[in-house]
C-alpha positions, 0 to 999 in steps of 0.5 A: 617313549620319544627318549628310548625311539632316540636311544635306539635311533642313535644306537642304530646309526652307530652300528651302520656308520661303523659298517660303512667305515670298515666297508670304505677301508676295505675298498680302499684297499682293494681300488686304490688302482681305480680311484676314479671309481671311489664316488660311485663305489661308496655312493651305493652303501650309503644309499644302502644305509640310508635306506636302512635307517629309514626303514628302522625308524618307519618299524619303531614308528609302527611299533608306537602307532600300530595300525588297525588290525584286520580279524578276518581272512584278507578275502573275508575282510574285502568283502565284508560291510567293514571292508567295504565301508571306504568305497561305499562311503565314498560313492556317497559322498560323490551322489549327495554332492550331485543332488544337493546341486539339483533343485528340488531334490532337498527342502533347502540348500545347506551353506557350505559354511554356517554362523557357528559359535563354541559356547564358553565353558568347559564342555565346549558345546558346539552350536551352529545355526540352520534356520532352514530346517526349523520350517522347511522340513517335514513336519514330525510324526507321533509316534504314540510309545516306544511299542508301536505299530507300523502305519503304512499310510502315514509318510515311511522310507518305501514313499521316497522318490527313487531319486533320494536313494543314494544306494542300496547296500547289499549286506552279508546277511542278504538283507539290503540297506538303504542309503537316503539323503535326508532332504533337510539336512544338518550337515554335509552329507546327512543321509538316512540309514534304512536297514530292512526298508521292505519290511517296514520295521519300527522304530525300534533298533534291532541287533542287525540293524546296529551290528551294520551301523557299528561295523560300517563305522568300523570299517571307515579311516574318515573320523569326521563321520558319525552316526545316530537313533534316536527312539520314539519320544527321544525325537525319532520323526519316522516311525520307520526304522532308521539311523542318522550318519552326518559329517561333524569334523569338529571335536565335540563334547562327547568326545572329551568326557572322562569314561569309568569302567562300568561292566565287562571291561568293555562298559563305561559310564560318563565319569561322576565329574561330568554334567551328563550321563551316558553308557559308553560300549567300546568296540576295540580296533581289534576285536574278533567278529564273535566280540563284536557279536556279544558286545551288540547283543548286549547293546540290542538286550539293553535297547529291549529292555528300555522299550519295555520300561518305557524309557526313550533313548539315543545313541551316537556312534562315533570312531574314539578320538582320544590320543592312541585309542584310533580305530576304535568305536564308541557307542554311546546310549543316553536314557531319558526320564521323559517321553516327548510326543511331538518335536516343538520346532520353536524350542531347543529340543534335545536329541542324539547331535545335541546329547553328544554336544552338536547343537543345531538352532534355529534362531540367531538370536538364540545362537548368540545367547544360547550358554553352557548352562542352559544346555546342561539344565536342559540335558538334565531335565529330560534325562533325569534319573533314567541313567541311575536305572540303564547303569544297573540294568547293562551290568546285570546284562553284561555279568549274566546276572539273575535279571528276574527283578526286572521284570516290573516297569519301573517308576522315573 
């Protein structure tokens, strides 16, 4: 690629210079009277033609990097949760700043820079220390299965203090979306996505609600920005409709997985290679708002038929960091075999950060003797064979295939 940029560089270069010869010949000719004027005669074609090689260079550039495309009318784009999603995150950005230096606001105060280690191995396992939120933050409900019922007495989104919310986005679907500190944080601007507040929706992802998530993603330059879910008995702590956006800067585990085209063209799985098992869902740079659209609702079909076989799951969205894939978004969906009823604080837990590779700890001593294979096993553990089964499932969705057999709970 860098060879041929080269060859039509030089290329370029030739033709301008033999321009500019034939140019100096001819005022040669028509100046030698005015010899004084000669400098500023030719200063200005070459000025000309170095700006010409530079513009050259910056279109071949483009050519091998080309920028996100927008799919909508420039008026439509500027308007939309996409277009707006810089601003938004922006004005985020600057609010939880402002609370974080207010006492009380949060359970705790995050250190801006926290006892950190990458774990030896492959993977590249991403641990980081956060004693704080082992036993400052609120305690967890339970949340009985993945069908559950909206309890308005227990602790919801509608109870927080005004001061918590950071902003309220207006969707296109005149639908407002909350933005909410979480008051014990992970990491640099952990907020709380509420999609929907007033109608006390559960924890369970509505085709909305992650067309919002993924659109927003979409829509962002920052790649240091990620989202999640995670379901009932998959570490979800409010029965209350909401995903999770942190500031991860660092390259995780999920980042660097093999993919294998599993359905559609736009369905992947976690290569056999890999120690873990995931669904991947790419939403290209360029895809139309009708693409975007189908890929959700399969994602929404899928979440759906998960809830009723009884299979708890997490996702993480992500923009795609591998080389010549920017602007893009991943989503992945991790199933697990087993439901956890409670979140026990003293142990490593596995939620959507620790599937993707971000492991928060609690204990010092576990962040020094925390290793690679533990994290896999423990992975292992709690998704079993659900991944075998969720495969399956997303190409029968995806393949508008005969769905009749599943209409049975399965046994995992």
């Amino acid at each position: 690629m860098y060879s041929r940029t080269l060859r039509k560089l030089t290329q370029f270069n030739q033709d301008a210079w033999r321009l500019l010869s034939s140019f100096r010949r001819v005022a040669a000719t028509e100046l030698s009277q005015r010899r004084h004027c000669w400098r500023s005669v030719v200063a200005l074609p070459v000025f000309v033609v170095a700006r010409s090689v530079a513009c050259k260079v910056a279109m071949m550039k483009e050519e091998e990097n080309p920028k996100r495309k927008r799919t909508q009318s420039k008026a439509k784009y500027v308007t939309s949760i996409q277009g707006k999603a810089p601003h938004y995150l922006n004005s985020l950005k600057v609010r939880w700043e402002q609370l974080h230096e207010i006492p009380g606001i949060f359970a705790y105060q995050l250190q801006k820079t926290r006892p950190s280690r990458v774990l030896p191995g492959e993977c590249k396992f991403y641990a980081e220390l956060n004693p704080d939120r082992t036993v400052k933050r609120r305690i967890p409900q339970t949340i009985e299965n993945l069908n559950p019922t909206f309890k308005p007495k227990q602790f919801n989104f509608n109870k927080v203090d005004a001061l918590e919310v950071m902003l309220t986005i207006d969707d296109v679907d005149k639908t407002d979306v909350q933005m909410i500190i979480n008051r014990s944080p992970l990491t640099r601007f952990h907020t709380v996505v509420c999609p929907d507040v007033k109608n006390n929706l559960v924890q369970r992802i509505t085709a909305h609600s992650l067309k919002f998530c993924i659109n927003f993603m979409r829509g962002l330059d920052d790649m240091d920005i990620r989202m999640g879910y995670n379901s009932p008995g998959a570490l979800a702590s409010v029965n209350h409709l909401h995903f999770h956006l942190l500031h991860l800067p660092q390259d995780l585990y999920i980042n660097q997985v093999e993919l294998e085209e599993l359905a559609g063209g736009y369905v992947y799985r976690l290569s056999k290679s890999m120690p873990t098992e995931a669904i991947c869902v790419i939403f290209e740079a360029n895809d139309d708002e009708a693409e975007v659209q189908e890929k959700v609702n399969n994602l929404q079909k899928l979440a759906d038929w998960m809830c009723g076989q009884n299979i708890p799951h997490n996702l993480f969205i992500t923009q795609d960091r591998r080389p010549g894939k920017r602007g893009n978004v991943q989503v992945f969906v991790f199933a697990r075999s087993h439901y956890c009823v409670n979140k026990d604080l003293a142990e490593f837990n596995v939620g959507f950060c620790e599937l993707a590779g971000y492991i928060p700890v609690g204990d010092s001593n576990k962040l020094e003797n925390l290793t690679e294979p533990m994290v896999i096993k423990r992975i292992r553990e709690i998704t079993g064979t659900a991944p075998q089964a969720v495969y399956t499932r997303m190409k029968q969705i995806v393949n508008g295939e005969d769905q009749s057999i599943w209409e049975q709970p399965l046994t995992i």
